[in-house]
C-alpha positions in Angstrom: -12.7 10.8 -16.2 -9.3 9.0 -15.7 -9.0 5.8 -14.6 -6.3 4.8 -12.3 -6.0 1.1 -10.5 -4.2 1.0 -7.5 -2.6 -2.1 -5.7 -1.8 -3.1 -1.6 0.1 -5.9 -0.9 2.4 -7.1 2.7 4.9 -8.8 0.7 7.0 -10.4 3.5 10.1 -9.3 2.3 9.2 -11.5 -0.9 9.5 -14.5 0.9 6.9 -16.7 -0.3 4.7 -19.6 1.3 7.7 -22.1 0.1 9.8 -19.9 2.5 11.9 -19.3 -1.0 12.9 -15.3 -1.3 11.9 -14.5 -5.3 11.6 -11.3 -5.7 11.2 -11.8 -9.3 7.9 -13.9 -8.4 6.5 -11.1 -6.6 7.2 -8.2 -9.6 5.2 -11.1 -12.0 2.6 -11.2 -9.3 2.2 -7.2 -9.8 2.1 -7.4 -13.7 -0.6 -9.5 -13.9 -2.7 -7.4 -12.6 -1.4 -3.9 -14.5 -1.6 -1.3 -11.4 -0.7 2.5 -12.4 0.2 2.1 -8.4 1.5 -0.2 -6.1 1.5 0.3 -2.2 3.7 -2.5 -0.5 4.4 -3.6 2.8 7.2 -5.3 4.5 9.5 -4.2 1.4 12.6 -4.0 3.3 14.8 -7.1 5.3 14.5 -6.2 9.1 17.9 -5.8 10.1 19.7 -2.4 9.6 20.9 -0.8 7.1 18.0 -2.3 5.3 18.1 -3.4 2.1 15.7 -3.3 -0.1 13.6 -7.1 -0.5 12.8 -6.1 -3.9 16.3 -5.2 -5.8 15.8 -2.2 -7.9 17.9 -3.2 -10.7 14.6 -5.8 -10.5 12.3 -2.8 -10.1 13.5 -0.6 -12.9 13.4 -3.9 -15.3 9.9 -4.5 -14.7 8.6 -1.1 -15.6 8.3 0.9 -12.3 9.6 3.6 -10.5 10.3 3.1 -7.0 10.1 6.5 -5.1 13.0 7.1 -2.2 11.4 7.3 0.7 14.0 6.8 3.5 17.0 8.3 1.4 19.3 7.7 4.3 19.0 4.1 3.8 19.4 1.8 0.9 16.0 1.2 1.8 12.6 1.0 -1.4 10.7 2.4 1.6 9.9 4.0 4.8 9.3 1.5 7.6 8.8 -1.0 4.8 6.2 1.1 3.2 6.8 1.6 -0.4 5.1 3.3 -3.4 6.1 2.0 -6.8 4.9 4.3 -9.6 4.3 2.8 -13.5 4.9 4.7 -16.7 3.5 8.5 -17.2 3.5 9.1 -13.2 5.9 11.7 -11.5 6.5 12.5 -7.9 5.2 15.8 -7.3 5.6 15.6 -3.0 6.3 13.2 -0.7 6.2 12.7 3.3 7.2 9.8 5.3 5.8 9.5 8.9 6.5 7.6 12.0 3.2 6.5 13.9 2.7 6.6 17.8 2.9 3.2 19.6 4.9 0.1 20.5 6.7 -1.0 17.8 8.4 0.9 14.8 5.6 2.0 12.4 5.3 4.2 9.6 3.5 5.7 6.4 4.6 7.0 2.9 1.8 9.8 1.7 3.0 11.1 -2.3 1.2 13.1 -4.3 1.5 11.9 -8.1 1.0 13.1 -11.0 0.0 12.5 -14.8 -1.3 15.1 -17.4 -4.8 16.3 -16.1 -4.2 14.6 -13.1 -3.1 14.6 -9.4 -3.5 12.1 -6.8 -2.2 12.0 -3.7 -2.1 8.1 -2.1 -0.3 6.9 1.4 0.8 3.5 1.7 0.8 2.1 5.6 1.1 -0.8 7.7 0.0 -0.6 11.4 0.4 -2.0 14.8 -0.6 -5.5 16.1 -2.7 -3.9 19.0 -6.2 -2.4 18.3 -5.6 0.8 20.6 -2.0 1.1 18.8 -3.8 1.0 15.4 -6.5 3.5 16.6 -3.5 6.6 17.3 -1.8 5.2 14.4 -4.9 5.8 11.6 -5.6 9.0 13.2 -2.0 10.0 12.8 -1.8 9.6 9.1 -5.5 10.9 9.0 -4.2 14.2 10.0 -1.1 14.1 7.9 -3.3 13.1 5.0 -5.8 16.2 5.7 -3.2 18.5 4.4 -3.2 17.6 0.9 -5.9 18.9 -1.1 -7.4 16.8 -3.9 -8.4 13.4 -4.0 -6.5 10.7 -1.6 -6.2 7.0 -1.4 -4.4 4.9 1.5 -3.8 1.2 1.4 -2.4 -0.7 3.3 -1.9 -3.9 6.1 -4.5 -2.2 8.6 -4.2 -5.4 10.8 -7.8 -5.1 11.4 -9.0 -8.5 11.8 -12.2 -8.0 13.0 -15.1 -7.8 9.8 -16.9 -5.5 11.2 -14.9 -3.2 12.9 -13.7 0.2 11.5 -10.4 2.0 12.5 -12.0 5.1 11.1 -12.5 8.6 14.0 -16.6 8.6 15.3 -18.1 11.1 12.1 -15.7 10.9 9.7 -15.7 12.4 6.3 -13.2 9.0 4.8 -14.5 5.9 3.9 -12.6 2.5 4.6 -12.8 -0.5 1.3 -12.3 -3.9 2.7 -11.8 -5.8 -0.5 -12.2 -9.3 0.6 -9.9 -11.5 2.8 -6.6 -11.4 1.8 -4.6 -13.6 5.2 -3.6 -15.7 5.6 -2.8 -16.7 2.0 -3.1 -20.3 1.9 -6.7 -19.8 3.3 -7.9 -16.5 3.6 -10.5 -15.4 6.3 -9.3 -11.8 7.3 -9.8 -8.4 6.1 -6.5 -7.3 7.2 -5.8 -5.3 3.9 -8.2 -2.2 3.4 -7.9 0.8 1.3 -9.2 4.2 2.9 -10.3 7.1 0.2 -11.6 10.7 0.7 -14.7 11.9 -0.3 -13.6 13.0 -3.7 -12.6 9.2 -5.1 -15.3 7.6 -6.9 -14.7 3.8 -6.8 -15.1 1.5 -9.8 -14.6 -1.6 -8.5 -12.0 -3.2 -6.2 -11.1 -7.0 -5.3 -8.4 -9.7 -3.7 -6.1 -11.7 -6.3 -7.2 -15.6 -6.4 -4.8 -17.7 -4.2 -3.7 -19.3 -7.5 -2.8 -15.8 -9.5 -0.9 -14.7 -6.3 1.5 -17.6 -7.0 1.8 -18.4 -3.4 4.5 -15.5 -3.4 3.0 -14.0 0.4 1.0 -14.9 3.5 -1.3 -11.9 2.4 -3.2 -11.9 -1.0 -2.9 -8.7 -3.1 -5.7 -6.2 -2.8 -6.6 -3.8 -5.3 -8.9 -0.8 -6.0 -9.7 0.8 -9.5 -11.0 5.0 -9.7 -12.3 7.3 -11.2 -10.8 10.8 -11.4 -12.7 13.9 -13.2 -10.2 15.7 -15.3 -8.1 18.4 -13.5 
């Protein structure tokens, strides 16, 4: 079985807890922890046309590959969602959605690949209202329904509530609350969750100490390690 960690993290455009923008703090951040994947959040600066919070002359320096989701933009994602992809992993397919509700949301799902493997993961980041997030997850739920295989979302669910799931009455997905990850500087909500299908086997999965996460945030990186059989 391959093994395969995966990391979520709502950068805020890479401005920090010191309100300093270091991109180069965040890309550190992600190394320490050795992801094969990395689903961020809030990637992008607000304001059109965009540009990218993490500079991928940065990107390409540290070792990743940052797929184009948005290719009309200068953009590193879709909506802010972005999927950064480390050595040994191609792009098979990709689809960027918008999601239902008040304000501008969206999700990257790829399907990626590696010799005797294919994985299809969707980074998101939903709404601020419950019954937003609600049409939202079942949105991408569909979307993600149509890839066969093994699938892993991640994202900033904005979920705050322990106990409560965002997951459709009877269904076949599970939803991974690592730990609380916001706000950084003392965490007490489970905002960022992973979501798998039933064909991931979970190894172990966990929130980066305050101290690791080098105040870089105001959400603590989550992350998620797998087990794959052999394809």
């Amino acid at each position: 079985m391959q093994g395969v960690r995966i990391v979520s993290w709502n950068i805020r455009k890479a401005v920090g807890l010191d309100w300093r923008r270091r991109p180069e703090r965040v890309l550190r951040v992600l190394k320490r922890l050795e992801p094969d994947i990395v689903l961020l959040q809030e990637s992008d600066k607000r304001l059109p046309p965009r540009p990218p919070a993490l500079p991928l002359d940065l990107v390409r320096l540290s070792g990743w590959t940052a797929i184009d989701a948005d290719p009309d933009t200068p953009s590193i994602g879709h909506h802010g969602n972005a999927i950064l992809l480390g050595p040994g992993l191609k792009l098979k397919t990709l689809r960027a959605l918008d999601l239902p509700g008040l304000e501008p949301r969206g999700a990257v799902l790829a399907t990626v690949t590696r010799p005797g493997m294919s994985l299809t993961v969707g980074g998101l980041h939903l709404g601020l209202r419950r019954r937003d997030r609600l049409r939202q997850m079942a949105h991408v739920l569909d979307a993600a329904q149509q890839f066969s295989g093994p699938v892993v979302l991640g994202g900033d669910l904005n979920e705050w509530r322990k106990t409560k799931s965002l997951l459709p009455s009877g269904s076949h997905w599970t939803e991974i609350a690592p730990g609380p990850s916001f706000h950084a500087s003392a965490p007490c909500f489970n905002l960022d969750r992973f979501v798998i299908n039933a064909t991931v086997t979970v190894s172990s999965h966990g929130v980066l100490s305050k101290h690791s996460a080098e105040r870089a945030s105001d959400h603590l990186l989550v992350w998620i390690d797998i087990k794959l059989n052999d394809q």
